[in-house]
Each structure stands twice: as C-alpha cells, then as structure tokens.
C-alpha positions as CSV (number, residue, x, y, z in Angstrom):
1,X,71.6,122.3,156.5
2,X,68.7,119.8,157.2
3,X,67.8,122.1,159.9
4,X,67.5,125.4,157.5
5,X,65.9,123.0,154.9
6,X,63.4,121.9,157.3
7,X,62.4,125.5,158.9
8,X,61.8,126.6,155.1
9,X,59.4,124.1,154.3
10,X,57.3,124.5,157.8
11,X,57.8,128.1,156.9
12,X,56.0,127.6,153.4
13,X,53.0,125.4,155.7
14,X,53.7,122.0,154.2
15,X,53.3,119.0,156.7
16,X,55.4,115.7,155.3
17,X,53.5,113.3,156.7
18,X,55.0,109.6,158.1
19,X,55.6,106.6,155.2
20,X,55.2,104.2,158.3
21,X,52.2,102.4,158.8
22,X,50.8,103.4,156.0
23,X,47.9,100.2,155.0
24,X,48.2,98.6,150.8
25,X,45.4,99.1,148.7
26,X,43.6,95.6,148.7
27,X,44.0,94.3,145.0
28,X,46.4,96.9,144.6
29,X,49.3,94.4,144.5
30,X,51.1,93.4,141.1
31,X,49.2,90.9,138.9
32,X,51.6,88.3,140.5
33,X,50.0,88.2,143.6
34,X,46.5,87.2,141.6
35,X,48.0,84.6,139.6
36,X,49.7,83.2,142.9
37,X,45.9,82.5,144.3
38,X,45.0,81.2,141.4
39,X,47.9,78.4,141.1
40,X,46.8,77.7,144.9
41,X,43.5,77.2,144.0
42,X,43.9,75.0,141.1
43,X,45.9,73.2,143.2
44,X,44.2,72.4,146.1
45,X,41.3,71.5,143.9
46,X,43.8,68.5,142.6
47,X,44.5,67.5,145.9
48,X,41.0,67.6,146.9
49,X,39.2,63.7,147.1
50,X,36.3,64.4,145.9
51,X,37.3,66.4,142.2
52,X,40.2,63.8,142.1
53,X,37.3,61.2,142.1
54,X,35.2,63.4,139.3
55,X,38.6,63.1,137.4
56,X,38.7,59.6,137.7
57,X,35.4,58.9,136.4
58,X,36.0,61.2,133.3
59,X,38.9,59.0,132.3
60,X,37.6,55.8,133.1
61,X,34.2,56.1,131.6
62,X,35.0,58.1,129.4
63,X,33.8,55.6,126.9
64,X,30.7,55.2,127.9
65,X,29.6,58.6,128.0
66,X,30.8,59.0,124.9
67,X,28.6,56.0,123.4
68,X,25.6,57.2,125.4
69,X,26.1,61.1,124.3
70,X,25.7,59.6,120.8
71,X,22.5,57.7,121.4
72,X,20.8,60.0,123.0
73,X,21.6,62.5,120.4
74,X,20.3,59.9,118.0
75,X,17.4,58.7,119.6
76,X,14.0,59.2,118.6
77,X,10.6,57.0,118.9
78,X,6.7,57.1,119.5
79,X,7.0,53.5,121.5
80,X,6.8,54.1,125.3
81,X,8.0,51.6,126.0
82,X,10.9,51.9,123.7
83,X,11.3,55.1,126.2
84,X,11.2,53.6,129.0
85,X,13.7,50.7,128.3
86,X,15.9,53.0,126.6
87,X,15.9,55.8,129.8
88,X,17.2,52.5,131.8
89,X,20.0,51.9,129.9
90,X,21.0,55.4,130.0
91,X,20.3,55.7,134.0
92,X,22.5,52.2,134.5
93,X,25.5,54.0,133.3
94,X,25.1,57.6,134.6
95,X,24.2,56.3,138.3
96,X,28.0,55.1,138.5
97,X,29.4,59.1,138.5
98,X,30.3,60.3,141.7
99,X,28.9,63.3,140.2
100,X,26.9,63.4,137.1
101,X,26.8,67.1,136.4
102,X,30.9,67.6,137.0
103,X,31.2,64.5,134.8
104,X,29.6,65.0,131.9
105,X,30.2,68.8,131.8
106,X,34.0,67.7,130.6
107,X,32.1,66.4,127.8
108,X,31.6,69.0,125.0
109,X,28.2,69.2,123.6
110,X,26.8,66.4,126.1
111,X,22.7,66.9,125.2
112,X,22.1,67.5,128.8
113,X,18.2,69.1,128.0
114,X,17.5,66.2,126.0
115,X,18.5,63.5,128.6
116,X,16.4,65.8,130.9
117,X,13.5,65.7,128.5
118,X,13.9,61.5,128.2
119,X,13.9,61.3,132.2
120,X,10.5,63.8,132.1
121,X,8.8,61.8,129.2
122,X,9.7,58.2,130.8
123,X,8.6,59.2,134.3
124,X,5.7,61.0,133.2
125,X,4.8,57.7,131.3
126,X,5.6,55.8,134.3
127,X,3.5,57.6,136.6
128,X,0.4,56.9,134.0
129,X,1.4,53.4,134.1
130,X,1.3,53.0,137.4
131,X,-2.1,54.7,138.1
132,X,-3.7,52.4,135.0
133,X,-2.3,49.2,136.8
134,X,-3.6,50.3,140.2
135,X,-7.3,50.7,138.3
136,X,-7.0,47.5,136.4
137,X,-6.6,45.1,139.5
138,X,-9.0,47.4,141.8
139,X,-11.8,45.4,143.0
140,X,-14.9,47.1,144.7
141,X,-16.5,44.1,147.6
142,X,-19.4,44.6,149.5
143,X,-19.9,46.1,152.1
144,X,-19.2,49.1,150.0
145,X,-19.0,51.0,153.1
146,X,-15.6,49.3,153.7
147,X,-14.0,50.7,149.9
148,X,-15.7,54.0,149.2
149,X,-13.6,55.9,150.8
150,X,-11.0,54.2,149.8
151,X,-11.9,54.7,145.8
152,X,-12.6,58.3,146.4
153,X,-9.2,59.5,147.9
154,X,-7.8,57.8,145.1
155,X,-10.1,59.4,142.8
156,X,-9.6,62.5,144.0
157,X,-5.7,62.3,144.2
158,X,-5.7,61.2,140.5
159,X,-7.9,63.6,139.4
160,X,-6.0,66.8,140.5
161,X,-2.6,65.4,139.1
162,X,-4.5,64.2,135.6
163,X,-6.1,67.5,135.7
164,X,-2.5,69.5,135.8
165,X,-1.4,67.1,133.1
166,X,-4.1,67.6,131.0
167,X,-3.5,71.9,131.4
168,X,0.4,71.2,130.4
169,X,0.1,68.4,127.9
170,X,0.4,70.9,124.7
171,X,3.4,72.5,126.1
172,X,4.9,69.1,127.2
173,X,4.0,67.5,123.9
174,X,5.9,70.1,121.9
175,X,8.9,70.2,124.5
176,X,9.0,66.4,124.0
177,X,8.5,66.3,120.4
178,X,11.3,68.9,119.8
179,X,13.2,65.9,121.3
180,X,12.3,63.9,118.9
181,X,9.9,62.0,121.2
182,X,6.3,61.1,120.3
183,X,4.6,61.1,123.7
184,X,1.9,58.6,123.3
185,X,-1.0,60.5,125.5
186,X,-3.7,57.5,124.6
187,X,-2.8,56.4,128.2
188,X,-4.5,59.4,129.2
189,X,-7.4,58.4,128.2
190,X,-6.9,54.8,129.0
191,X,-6.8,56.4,132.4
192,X,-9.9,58.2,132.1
193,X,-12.1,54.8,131.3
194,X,-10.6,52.5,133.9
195,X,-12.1,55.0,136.1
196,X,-15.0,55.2,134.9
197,X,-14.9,51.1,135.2
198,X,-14.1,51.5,138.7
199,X,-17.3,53.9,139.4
200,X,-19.0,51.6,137.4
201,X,-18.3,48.7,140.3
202,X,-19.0,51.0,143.1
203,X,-22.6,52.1,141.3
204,X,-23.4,47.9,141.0
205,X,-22.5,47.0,144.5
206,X,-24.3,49.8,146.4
207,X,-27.4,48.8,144.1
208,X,-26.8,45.1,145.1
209,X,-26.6,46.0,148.9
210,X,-29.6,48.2,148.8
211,X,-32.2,45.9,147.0
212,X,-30.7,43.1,149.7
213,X,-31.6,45.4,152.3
214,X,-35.0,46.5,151.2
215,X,-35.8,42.4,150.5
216,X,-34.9,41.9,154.2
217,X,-36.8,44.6,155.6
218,X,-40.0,43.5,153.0
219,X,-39.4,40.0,154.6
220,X,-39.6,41.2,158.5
221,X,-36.5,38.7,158.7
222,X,-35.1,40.9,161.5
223,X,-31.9,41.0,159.7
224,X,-30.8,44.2,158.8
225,X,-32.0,47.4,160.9
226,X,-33.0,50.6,160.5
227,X,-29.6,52.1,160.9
228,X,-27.9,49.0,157.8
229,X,-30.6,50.8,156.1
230,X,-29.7,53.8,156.3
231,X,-26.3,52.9,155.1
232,X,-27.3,51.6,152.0
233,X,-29.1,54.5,151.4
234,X,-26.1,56.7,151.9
235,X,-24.1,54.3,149.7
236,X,-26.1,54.9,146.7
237,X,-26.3,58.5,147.3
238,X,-22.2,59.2,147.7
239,X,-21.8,56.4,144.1
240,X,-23.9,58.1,142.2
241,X,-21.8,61.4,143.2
242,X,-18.9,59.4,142.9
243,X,-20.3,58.5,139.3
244,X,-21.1,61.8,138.7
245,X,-17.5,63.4,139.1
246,X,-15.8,60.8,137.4
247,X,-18.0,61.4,134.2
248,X,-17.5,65.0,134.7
249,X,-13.5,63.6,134.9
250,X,-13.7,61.2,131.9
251,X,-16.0,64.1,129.9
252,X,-18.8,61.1,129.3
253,X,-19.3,57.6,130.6
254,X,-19.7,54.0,128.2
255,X,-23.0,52.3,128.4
256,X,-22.4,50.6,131.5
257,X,-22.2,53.5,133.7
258,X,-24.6,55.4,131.6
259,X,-27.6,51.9,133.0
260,X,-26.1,52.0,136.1
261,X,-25.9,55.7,136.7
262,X,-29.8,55.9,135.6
263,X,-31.0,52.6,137.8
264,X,-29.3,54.8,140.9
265,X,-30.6,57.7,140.1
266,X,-34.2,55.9,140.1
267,X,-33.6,54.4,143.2
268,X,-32.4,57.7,145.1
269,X,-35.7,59.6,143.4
270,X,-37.9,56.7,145.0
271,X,-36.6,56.9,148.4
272,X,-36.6,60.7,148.1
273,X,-40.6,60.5,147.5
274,X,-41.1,57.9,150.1
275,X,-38.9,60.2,153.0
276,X,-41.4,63.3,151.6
277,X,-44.4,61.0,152.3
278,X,-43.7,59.5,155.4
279,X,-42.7,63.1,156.8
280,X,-46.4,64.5,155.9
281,X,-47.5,62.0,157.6
C-alpha cells in the first residue's frame, strides 16, 4: 500500500521534502524562551558587585538624597558665595555614590538639570574668582623684561576665555536664572579693571627703566649700553601695546592708565623723531 501510495504522489510531481535538519526561526520560539533571558538577566545583574554596591548605596543613603533632592529643589540666591558653600555641601554627599547617576536615578523626580546648573554657576564663579585673586596679588618688578611675557600669556589666556564668557553670558544668565540663581556677573567686570591695574604697573615700570636708562646714558656713567637701551625701548613699546589691548579688553581704562598710557605714548613719539633724525643724518 505505501508503495502504490507513494508511486501516485511522484506520479502527480510532488517532492516531500526531509523534516530533518531543518534550522528554527531565530525569535521564532514561544514567548517562554524570552522571558527565560530575561529572568537570567535580572539575575545576574543581582549577583553582579558592582549594581549590588549601587543597591547598597540607594538604601543606605537613601536619606540623604532625599534631604538634598529637597534643597536643591528649594534653593535659590543672588549670593555667590551662598553658591559656592551651598554646591559643597551637596558635592560632600554625592562624592560617596559608587555611582551617582545609577543612584539617584532610583530617586523619582531627583532635579538632576538643576544640580547640573548649581555645579555650572559655582564653577563658573570659581574660575572668576580664581583669575581676580591671581590679578590682585600680581606684582610687576623691574627689570620688566623678566615679567612681560609673563603678564601677556596671562593676558592673553584670560582674554579669550573672558571673551567666550562674555558671547554666552545672556544665554547662561537665563539658563541659571530659570534655576532660580541670580549669577552675580559684577566679577566680570571686577575682572576687567584688575587688569587694567596690572597694565597700569607694567606702563610705570617700563617708564621708570627707560628715564633710568636715558639719565645713565646723559651721565656717560658707562653703565648701561647701547644694547640695555635698546631694551628699554622695546619695553615701552610692547606696554603700551600691552595697554592698548587690555583697554580694548576692559572697553576703557580709569585715569591711571589713561596718564600713564599718554606719558608712553610721548615717550615712544620722541624716540621715534630722534631714530628719524639720526638716520638722515
């Protein structure tokens, strides 16, 4: 019978093909089978050290977060340094998580762009800070030579990351007041006069060291050459350029510089005439 029955359907040009070997359908197993990987992979994640330790830290301080979530919610204030002592507080207890962002995402409604807005607003204010007190306790010596330089790369590094400040400071200012901090910019401009004071010191010693070395050479005392000279000269030329970026920088200059800047600018005229002289000569 199987034989007939199997002549008929070759007859009819039907091929039955082998149920061996045949390869599953990835994914095309029951649901089971996906809630099976699942239950693995929650549990290995419980076993695993490291989200054990994030556990621990939700539970034991679990308080703290809780107290800190509120007072940063609550917070608000136009004192920097208010900001700054307040930001410490909240970094003492958030440097103990193994890992800050696991942590306090088991927290719901933890104002995580608001703590990032206090750490922008406190370092922002600390940066400031720290270029003001830099400024305050810079003092320019003769020989000039020896700090010029120095003053310029400082100058120059402050001015480009004052200048981006200064481009962002509406669009910071609202972020920060939408936070319910009053970002006291005054610092800015604090910033701005200090150096201003500091070109002012650089403009006074290179007029010092020049009128010394004119006196000298007037005198014949044979003690300063043509080439100490020459560096003064260069000194009052690269102050006053010094002076004149800074004021450019600060968008004006008090009346110290303002003296100072026109005294240099006499002297650099006068040796410009004499060099025109002397090479007609």
């Amino acid at each position: 019978m199987y034989r007939l029955l199997k002549e008929k359907v070759e007859g009819c040009g039907l091929r039955v093909k082998p149920s061996e070997g045949r390869k599953p359908k990835i994914g095309g197993g029951p649901a089971g089978g996906k809630q099976g990987m699942a239950d693995a992979l929650a549990e290995m994640t419980k076993r695993s050290a490291y989200f054990q330790q994030i556990e621990e830290d939700v539970k034991k301080h679990a308080k703290s977060i809780k107290e800190i979530k509120a007072a940063i919610n609550s917070f608000q204030t136009k004192d920097m340094t208010e900001l700054v002592k307040f930001h410490k507080y909240v970094e003492q207890h958030l440097e103990k998580l193994t890992d800050e962002t696991q942590v306090l995402a088991r927290f719901e409604g933890f104002p995580t762009k608001k703590l990032e807005t206090l750490r922008a607003a406190a370092a922002l204010h600390l940066k400031l800070e720290e270029i003001t007190t830099q400024l305050e306790k810079w003092k320019v010596m003769p020989p000039l030579d020896q700090h010029l330089s120095k003053v310029e790369s400082y100058f120059n590094k402050i001015k480009g990351e004052i200048d981006a400040l200064e481009r962002s400071k509406d669009e910071e200012s609202k972020r920060f007041r939408s936070n319910n901090i009053d970002f006291d910019s005054n610092i800015l401009v604090r910033t701005k006069e200090l150096m201003v004071d500091v070109s002012s010191n650089c403009m006074e010693v290179a007029l010092k060291e020049w009128r010394e070395a004119k006196e000298a050479e007037s005198a014949e005392s044979g003690k300063i050459g043509d080439g100490q000279l020459k560096t003064s000269e260069n000194m009052l030329w690269r102050a006053f350029q010094l002076a004149y970026r800074v004021y450019s920088f600060a968008g004006g200059q008090d009346e110290r510089a303002d003296i100072l800047s026109k005294e240099l600018a006499r002297e650099i005229e006068m040796i410009a005439r004499v060099s025109i002289t002397n090479s007609k000569q």
